[in-house]
KEDREN-87034 format. One record per residue (C-alpha): x, y, z; residue in one letter. Coordinates in pm, whole numbers, plus 50000, padded with zeros to 5 digits. Example, Ala and Ser with C-alpha at 12.3 -4.5 7.8 and 13.67 -1.06 7.14 Angstrom:
BEGIN
<r><X>51230</X><Y>49550</Y><Z>50780</Z><drendo>a</drendo></r>
<r><X>51367</X><Y>49894</Y><Z>50714</Z><drendo>s</drendo></r>
//
This chain:
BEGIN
<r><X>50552</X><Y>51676</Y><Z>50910</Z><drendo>x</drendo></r>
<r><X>50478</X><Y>51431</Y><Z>50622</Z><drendo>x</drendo></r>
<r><X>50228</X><Y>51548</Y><Z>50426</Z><drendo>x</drendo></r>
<r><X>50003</X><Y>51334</Y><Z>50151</Z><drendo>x</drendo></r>
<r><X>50169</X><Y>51318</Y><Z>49815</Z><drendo>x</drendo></r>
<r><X>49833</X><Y>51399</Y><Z>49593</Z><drendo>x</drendo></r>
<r><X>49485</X><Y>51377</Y><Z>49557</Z><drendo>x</drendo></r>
<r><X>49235</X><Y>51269</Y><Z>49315</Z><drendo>x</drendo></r>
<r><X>49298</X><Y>50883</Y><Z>49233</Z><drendo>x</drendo></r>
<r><X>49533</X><Y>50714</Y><Z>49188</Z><drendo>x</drendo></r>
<r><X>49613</X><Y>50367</Y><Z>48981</Z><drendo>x</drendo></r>
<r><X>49737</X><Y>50050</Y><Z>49127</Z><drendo>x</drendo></r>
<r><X>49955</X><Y>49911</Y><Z>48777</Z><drendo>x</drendo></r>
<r><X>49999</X><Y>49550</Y><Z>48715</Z><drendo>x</drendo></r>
<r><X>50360</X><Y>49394</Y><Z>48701</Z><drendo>x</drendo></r>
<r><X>50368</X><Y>49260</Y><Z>48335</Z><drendo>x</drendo></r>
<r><X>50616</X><Y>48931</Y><Z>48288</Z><drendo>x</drendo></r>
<r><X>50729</X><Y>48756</Y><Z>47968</Z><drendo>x</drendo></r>
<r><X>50723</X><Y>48392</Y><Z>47902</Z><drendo>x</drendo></r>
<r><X>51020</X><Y>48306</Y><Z>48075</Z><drendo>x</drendo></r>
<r><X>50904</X><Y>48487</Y><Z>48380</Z><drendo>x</drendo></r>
<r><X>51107</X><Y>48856</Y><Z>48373</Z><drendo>x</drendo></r>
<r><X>50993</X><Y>49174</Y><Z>48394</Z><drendo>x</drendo></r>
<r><X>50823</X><Y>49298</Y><Z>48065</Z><drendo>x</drendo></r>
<r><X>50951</X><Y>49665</Y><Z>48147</Z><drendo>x</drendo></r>
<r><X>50851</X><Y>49779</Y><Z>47744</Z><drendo>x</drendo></r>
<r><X>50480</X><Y>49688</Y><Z>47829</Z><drendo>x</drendo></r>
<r><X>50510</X><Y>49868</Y><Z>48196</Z><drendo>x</drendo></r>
<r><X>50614</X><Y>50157</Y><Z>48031</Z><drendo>x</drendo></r>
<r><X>50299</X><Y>50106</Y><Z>47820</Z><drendo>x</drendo></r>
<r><X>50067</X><Y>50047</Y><Z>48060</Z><drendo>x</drendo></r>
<r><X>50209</X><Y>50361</Y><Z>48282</Z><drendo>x</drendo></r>
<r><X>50190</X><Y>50594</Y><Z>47968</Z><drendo>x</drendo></r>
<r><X>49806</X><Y>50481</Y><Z>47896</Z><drendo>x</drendo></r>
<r><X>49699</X><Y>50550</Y><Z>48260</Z><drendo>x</drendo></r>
<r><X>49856</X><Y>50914</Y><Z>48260</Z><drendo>x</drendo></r>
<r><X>49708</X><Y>50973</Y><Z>47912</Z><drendo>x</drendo></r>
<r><X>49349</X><Y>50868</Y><Z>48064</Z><drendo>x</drendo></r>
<r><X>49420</X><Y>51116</Y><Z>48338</Z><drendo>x</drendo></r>
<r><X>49537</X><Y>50924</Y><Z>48666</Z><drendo>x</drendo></r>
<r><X>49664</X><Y>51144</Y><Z>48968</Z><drendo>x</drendo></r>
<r><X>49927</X><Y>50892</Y><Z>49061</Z><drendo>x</drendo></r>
<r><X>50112</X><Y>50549</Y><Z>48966</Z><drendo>x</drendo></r>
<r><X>50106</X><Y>50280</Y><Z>49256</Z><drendo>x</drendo></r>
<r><X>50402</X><Y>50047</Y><Z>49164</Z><drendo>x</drendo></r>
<r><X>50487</X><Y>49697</Y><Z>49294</Z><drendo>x</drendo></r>
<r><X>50117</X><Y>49691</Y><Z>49544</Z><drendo>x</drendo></r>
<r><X>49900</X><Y>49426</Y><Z>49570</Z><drendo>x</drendo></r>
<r><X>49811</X><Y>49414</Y><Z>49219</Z><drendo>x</drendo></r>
<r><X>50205</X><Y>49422</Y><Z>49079</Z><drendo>x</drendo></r>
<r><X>50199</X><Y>49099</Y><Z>49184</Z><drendo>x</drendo></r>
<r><X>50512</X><Y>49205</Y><Z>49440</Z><drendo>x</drendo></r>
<r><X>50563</X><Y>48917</Y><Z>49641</Z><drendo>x</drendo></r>
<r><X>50623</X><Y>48706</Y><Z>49326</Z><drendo>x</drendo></r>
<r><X>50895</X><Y>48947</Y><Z>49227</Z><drendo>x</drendo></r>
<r><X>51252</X><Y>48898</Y><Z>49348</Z><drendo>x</drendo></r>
<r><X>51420</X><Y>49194</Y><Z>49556</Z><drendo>x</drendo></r>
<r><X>51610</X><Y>49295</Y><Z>49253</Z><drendo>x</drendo></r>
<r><X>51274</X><Y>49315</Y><Z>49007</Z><drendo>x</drendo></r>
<r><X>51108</X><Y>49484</Y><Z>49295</Z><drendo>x</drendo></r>
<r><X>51329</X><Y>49769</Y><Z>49331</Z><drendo>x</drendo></r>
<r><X>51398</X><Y>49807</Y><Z>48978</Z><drendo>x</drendo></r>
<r><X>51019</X><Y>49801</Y><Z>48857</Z><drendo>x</drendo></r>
<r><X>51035</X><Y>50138</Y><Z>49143</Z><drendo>x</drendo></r>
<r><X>51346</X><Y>50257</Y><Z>48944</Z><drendo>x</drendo></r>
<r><X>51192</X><Y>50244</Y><Z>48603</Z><drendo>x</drendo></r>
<r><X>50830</X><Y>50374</Y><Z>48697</Z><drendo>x</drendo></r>
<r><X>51001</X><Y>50653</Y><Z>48860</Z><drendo>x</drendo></r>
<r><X>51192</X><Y>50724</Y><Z>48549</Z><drendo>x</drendo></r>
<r><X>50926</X><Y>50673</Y><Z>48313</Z><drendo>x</drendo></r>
<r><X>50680</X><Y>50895</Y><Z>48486</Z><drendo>x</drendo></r>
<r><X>50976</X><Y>51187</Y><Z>48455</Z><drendo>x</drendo></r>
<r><X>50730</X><Y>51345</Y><Z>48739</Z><drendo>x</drendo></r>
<r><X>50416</X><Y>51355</Y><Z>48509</Z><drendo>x</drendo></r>
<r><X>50220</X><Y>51206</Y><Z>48802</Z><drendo>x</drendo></r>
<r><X>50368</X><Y>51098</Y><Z>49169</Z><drendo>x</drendo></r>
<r><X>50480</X><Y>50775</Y><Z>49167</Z><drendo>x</drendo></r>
<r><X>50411</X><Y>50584</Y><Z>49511</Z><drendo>x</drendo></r>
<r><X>50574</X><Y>50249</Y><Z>49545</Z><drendo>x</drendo></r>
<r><X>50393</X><Y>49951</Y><Z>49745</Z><drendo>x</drendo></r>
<r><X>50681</X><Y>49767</Y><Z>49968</Z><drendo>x</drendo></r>
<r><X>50492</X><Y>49566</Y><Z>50178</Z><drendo>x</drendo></r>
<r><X>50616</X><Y>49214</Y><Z>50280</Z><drendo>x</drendo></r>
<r><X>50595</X><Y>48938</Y><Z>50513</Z><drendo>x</drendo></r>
<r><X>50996</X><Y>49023</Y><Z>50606</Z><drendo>x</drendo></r>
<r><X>50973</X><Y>49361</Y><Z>50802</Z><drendo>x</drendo></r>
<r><X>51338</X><Y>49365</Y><Z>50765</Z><drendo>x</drendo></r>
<r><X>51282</X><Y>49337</Y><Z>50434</Z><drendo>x</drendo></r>
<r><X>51026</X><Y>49614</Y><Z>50382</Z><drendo>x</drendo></r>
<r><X>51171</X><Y>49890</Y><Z>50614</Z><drendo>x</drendo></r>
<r><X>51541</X><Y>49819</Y><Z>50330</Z><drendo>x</drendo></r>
<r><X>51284</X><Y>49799</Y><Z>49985</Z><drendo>x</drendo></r>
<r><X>51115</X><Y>50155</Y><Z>50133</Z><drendo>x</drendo></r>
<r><X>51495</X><Y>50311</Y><Z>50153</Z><drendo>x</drendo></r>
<r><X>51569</X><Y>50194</Y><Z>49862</Z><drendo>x</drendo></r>
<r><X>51263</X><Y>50309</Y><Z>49710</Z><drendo>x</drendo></r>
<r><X>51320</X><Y>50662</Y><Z>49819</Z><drendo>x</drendo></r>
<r><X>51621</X><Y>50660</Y><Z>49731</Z><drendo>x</drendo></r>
<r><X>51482</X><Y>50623</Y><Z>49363</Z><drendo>x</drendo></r>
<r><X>51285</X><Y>50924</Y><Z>49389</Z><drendo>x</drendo></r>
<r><X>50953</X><Y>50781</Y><Z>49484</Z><drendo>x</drendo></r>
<r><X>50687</X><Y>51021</Y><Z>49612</Z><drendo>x</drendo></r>
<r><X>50566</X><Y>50800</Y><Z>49868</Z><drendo>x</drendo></r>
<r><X>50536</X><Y>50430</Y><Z>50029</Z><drendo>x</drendo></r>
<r><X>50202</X><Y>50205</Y><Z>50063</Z><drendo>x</drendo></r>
<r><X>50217</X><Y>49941</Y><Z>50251</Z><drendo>x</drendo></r>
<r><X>50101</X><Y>49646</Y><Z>50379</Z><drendo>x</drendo></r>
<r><X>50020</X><Y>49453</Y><Z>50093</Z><drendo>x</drendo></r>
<r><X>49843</X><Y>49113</Y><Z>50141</Z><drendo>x</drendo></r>
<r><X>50047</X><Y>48868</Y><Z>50387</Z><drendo>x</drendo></r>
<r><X>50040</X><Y>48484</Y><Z>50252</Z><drendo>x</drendo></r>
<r><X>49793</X><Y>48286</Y><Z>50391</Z><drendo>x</drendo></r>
<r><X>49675</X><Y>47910</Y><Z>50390</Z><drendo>x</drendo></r>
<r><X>49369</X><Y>47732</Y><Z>50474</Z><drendo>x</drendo></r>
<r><X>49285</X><Y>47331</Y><Z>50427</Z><drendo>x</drendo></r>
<r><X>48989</X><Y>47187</Y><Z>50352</Z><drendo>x</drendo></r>
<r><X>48927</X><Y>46901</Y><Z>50625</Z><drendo>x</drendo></r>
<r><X>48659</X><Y>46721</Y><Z>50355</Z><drendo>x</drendo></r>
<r><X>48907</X><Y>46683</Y><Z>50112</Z><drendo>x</drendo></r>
<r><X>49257</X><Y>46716</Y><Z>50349</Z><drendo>x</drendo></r>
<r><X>49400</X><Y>46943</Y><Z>50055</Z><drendo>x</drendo></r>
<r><X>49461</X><Y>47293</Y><Z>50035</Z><drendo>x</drendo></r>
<r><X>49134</X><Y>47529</Y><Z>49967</Z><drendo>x</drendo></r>
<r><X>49250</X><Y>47754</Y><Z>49681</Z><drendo>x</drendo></r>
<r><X>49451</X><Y>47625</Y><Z>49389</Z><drendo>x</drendo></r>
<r><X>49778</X><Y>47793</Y><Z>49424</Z><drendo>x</drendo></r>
<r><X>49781</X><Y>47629</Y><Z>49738</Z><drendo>x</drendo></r>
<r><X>49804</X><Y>47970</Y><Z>49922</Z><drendo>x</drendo></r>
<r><X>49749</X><Y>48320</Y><Z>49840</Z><drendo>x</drendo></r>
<r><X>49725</X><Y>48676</Y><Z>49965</Z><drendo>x</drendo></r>
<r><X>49571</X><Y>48702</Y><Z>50355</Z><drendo>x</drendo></r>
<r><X>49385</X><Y>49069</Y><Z>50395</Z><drendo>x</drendo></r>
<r><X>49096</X><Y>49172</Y><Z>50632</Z><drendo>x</drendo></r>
<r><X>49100</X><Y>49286</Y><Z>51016</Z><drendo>x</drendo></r>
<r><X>49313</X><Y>48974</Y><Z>51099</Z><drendo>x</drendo></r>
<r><X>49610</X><Y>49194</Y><Z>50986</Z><drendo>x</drendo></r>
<r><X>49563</X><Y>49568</Y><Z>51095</Z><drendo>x</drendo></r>
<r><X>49808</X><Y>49510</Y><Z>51383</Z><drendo>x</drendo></r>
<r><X>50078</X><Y>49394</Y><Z>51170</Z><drendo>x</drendo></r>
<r><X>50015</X><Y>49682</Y><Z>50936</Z><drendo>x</drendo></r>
<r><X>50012</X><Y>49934</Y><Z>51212</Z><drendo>x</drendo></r>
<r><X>50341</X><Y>49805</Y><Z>51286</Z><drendo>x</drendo></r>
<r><X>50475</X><Y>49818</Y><Z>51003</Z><drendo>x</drendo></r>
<r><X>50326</X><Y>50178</Y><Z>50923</Z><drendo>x</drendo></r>
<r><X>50525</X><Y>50250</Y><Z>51222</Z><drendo>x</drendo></r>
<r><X>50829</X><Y>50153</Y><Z>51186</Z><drendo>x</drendo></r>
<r><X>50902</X><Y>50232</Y><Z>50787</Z><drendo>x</drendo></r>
<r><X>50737</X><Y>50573</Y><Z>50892</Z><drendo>x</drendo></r>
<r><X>51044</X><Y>50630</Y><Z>51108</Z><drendo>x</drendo></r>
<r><X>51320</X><Y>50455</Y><Z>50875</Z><drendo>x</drendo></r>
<r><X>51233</X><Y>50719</Y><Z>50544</Z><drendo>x</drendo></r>
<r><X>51162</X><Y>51064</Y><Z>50476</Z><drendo>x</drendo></r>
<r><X>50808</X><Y>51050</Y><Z>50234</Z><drendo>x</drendo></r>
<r><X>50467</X><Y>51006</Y><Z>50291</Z><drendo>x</drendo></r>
<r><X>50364</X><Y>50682</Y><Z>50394</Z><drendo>x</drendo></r>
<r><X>49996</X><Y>50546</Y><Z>50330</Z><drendo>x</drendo></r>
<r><X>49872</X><Y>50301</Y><Z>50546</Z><drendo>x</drendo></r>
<r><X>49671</X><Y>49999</Y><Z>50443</Z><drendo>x</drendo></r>
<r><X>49578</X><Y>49659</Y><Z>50585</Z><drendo>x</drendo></r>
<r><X>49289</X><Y>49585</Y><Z>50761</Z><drendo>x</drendo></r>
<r><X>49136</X><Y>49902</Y><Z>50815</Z><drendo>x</drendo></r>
<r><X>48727</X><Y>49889</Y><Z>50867</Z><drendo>x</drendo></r>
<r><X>48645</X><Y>50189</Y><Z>51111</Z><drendo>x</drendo></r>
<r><X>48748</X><Y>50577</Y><Z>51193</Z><drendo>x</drendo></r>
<r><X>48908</X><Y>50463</Y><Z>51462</Z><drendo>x</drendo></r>
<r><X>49142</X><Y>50237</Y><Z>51283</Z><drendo>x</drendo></r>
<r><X>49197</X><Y>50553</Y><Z>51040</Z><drendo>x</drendo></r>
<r><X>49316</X><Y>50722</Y><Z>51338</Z><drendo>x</drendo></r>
<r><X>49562</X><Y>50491</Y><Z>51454</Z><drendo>x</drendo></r>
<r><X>49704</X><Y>50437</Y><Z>51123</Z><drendo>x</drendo></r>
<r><X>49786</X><Y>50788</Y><Z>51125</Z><drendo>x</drendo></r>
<r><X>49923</X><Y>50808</Y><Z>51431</Z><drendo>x</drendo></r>
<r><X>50116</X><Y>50497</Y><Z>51345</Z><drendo>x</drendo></r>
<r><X>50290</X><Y>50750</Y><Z>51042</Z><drendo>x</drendo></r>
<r><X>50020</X><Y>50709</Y><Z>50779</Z><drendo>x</drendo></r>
<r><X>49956</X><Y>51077</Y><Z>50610</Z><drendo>x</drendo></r>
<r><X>49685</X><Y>50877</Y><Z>50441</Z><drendo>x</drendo></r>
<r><X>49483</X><Y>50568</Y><Z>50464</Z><drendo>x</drendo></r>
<r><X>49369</X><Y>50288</Y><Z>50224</Z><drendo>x</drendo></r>
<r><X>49059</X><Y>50088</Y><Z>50269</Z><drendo>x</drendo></r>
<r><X>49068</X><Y>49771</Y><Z>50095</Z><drendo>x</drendo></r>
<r><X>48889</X><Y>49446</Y><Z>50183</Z><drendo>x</drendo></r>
<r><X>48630</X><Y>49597</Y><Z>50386</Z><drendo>x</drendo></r>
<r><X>48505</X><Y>49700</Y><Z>50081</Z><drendo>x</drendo></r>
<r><X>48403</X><Y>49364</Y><Z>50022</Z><drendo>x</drendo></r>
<r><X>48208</X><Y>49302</Y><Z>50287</Z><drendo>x</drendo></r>
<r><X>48049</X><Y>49704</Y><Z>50317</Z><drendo>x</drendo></r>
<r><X>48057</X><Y>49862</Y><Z>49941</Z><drendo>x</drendo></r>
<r><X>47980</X><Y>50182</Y><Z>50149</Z><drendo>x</drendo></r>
<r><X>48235</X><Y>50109</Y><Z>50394</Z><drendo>x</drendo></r>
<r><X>48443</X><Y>50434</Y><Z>50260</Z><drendo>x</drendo></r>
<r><X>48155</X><Y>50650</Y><Z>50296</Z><drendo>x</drendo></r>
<r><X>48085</X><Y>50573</Y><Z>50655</Z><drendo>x</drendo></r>
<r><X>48435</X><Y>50593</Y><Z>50786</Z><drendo>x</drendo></r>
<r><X>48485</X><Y>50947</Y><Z>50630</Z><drendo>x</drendo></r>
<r><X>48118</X><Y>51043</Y><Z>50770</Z><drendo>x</drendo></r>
<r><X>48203</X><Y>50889</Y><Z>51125</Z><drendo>x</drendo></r>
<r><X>48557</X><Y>51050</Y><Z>51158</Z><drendo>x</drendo></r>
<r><X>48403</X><Y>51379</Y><Z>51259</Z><drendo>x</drendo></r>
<r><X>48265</X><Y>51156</Y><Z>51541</Z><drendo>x</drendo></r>
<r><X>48576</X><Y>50956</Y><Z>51652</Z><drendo>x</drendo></r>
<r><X>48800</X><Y>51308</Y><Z>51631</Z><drendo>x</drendo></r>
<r><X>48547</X><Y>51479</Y><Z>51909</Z><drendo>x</drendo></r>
<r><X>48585</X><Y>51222</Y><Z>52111</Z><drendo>x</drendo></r>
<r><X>48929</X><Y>51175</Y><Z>52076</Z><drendo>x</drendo></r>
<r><X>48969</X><Y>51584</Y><Z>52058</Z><drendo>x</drendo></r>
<r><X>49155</X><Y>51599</Y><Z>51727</Z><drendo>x</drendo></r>
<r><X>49102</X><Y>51895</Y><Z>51579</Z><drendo>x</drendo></r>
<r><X>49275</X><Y>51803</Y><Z>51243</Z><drendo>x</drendo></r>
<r><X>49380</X><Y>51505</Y><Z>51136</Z><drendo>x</drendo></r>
<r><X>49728</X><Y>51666</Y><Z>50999</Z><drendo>x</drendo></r>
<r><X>49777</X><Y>51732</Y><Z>51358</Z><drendo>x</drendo></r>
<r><X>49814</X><Y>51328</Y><Z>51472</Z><drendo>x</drendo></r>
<r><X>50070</X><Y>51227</Y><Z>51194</Z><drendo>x</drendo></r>
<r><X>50303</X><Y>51036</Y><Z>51386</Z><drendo>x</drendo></r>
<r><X>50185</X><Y>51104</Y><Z>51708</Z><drendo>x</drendo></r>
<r><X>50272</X><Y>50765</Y><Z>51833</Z><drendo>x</drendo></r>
<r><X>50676</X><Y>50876</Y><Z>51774</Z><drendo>x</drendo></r>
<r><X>50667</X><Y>51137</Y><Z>52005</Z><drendo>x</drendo></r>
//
């Protein structure tokens, strides 16, 4: 069985770029040094906030490569491969074991549009952007699912989860852990009253420990 790969917190790290647009791997390494020094549990590399789906497959798997090497196993390194290509994901979380990352996150935001029918032009700037919330937690279950079967680490699950019983079907999905993200947004408490209702959902569900449902779903 998969088991978590730490606790405490850990830090989602920005993707730094030059001017031209590469990979600013000096100032990664920086930036990964001054979060270890300030005492993080873990490095999350390439998630939502490394700005992944901007990066090309090679910068993605080589931003793993070099936060795996750079951390020289100060701190777990977990590397976000989340994409819109499942094909794509399921060879990026290979590849990013194969590095020596302690464990996979995924999904990350999906790209999204919306148009404004007042004006007829796209709402947000970039013309589209990252697409989180409920909408998703299918295609993150899926996902979960599937990468959870292709590699041999922990795999957190995140995308859309808002209740205990969406925890629970992450986890049977593959997740040895779960993420709550834009919930938080609309419930600041939201991670407090999943954890507090889980007791709840498990009795009625008759889990007796969580560890016990990793993956149940495969079986």
């Amino acid at each position: 069985m998969k088991q978590p790969v730490f606790t405490g917190a850990a830090v989602a790290i920005i993707t730094p770029m030059h001017a031209d647009g590469t990979v600013n791997f000096e100032e990664l390494g920086r930036i990964i040094d001054d979060q270890i020094a300030h005492g993080t549990d873990a490095i999350v590399i390439c998630g939502t906030t490394g700005e992944s789906a901007a990066l090309s497959h090679e910068e993605h798997v080589e931003c793993i490569r070099f936060a795996v090497k750079h951390t020289a196993k100060r701190v777990p390194v977990i590397a976000g491969t989340g994409s819109n290509d499942t094909a794509f994901a399921i060879e990026i979380s290979k590849e990013a074991e194969e590095a020596g990352a302690d464990g996979i996150a995924l999904i990350n935001t999906m790209m999204g549009m919306r148009i404004d029918l007042k004006t007829k032009k796209p709402v947000i700037a970039n013309k589209m952007g990252g697409f989180s919330g409920s909408a998703i937690f299918p295609v993150a279950v899926r996902m979960v699912y599937q990468v959870a079967e292709a590699v041999n680490i922990p795999v957190i699950g995140m995308g859309g989860v808002s209740s205990a019983e969406d925890v629970i079907e992450m986890m049977l999905a593959g997740a040895t852990a779960v993420e709550i993200g834009a919930a938080n947004l609309v419930d600041p408490f939201i991670c407090k009253k999943i954890i507090e209702d889980l007791p709840r959902v498990m009795e009625k569900y008759n889990i007796k420990d969580l560890n016990d449902i990793i993956g149940g779903a495969h079986k």
